[in-house]
Each structure stands twice: as C-alpha cells, then as structure tokens.
Wavefront OBJ file of the C-alpha trace (Angstrom):
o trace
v -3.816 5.164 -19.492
v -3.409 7.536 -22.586
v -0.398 7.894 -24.267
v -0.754 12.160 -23.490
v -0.482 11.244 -19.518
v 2.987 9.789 -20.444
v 3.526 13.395 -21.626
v 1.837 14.888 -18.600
v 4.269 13.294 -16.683
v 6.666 15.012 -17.495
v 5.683 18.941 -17.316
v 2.665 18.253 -15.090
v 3.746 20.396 -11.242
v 2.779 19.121 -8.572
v 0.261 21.565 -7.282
v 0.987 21.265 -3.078
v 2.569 20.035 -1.014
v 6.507 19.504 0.013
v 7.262 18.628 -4.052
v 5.279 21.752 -4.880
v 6.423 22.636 -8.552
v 8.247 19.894 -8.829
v 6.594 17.771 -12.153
v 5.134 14.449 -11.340
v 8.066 12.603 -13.040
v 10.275 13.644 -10.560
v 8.831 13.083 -7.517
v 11.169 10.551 -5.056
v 9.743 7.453 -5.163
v 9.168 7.531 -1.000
v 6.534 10.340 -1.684
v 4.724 8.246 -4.492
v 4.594 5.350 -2.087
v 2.869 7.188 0.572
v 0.356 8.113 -1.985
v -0.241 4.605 -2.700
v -0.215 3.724 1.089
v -2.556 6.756 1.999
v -4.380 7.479 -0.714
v -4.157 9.397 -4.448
v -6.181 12.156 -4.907
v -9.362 12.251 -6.791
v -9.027 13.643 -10.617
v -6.253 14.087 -13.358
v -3.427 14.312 -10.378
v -4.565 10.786 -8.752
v -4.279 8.995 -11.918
v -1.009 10.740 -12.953
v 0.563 10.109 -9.222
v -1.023 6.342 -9.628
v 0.657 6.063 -13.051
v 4.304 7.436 -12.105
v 3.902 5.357 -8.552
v 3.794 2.148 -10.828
v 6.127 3.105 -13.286
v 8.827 3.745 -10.726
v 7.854 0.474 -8.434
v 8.604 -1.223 -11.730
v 11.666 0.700 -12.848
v 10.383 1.963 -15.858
v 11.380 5.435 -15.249
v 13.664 5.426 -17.574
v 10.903 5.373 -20.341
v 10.452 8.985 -19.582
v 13.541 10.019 -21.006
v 12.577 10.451 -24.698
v 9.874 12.725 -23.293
v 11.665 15.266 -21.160
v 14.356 15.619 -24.048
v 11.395 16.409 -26.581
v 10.060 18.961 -23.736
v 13.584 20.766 -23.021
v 14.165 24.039 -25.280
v 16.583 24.269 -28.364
v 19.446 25.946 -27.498
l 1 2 3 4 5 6 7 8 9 10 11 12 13 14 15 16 17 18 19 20 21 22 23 24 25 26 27 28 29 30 31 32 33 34 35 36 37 38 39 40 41 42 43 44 45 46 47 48 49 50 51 52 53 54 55 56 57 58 59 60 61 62 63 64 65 66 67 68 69 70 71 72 73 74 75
C-alpha cells in the first residue's frame, strides 16, 4: 500500500456495478466481502477494493475521515 491509495479511497467511483459512482470508501461492507469471497478484480480497482475490504473487516474506517474532509469544497 501507498499512502495516495488512502486518498484514492476516498474519490475513487466505483466504475460498475450496483455501487456504480459510488467511491470505494463507501461501499457497504456486504459488497466488499463478496469481493473477497469471489474475487477482486485485476488492476488499481482490485487493490483499492482489497485495501477498503480490510480496512472495514478491521474497523478502521474511521481513518478515512481526515481524508474526505480535506476532499470536500470550501464553502
């Protein structure tokens, strides 16, 4: 892992799919288990599925939060 996928977490979309749009952060942690189960895909969207899978099996979600408040616009 690289610290940047941390950031890609957060405004990376999911590119198909049911979650479609939806950035890989905030997936539902059913979904990210049935990658694990079935199979990530190959590339950049595997690892970054892989890496938010483990991160919310271990409840480290909340480590995300500094990064989505850094990513949000100034009002």
């Amino acid at each position: 892992m690289k610290p940047e996928d941390l950031q890609k977490l957060v405004t990376f979309p999911m590119p198909y799919g049911k979650y479609k749009g939806r950035v890989i952060a905030d997936l539902p942690g059913h979904y990210l288990n049935w990658f694990a189960r079935e199979g990530f895909p190959r590339g950049e969207l595997g690892s970054l599925l892989a890496l938010m899978q483990e991160m919310d099996h271990n409840g480290l979600k909340p480590l995300l939060d500094p990064l989505r408040q850094a990513t949000r616009p100034k009002q």
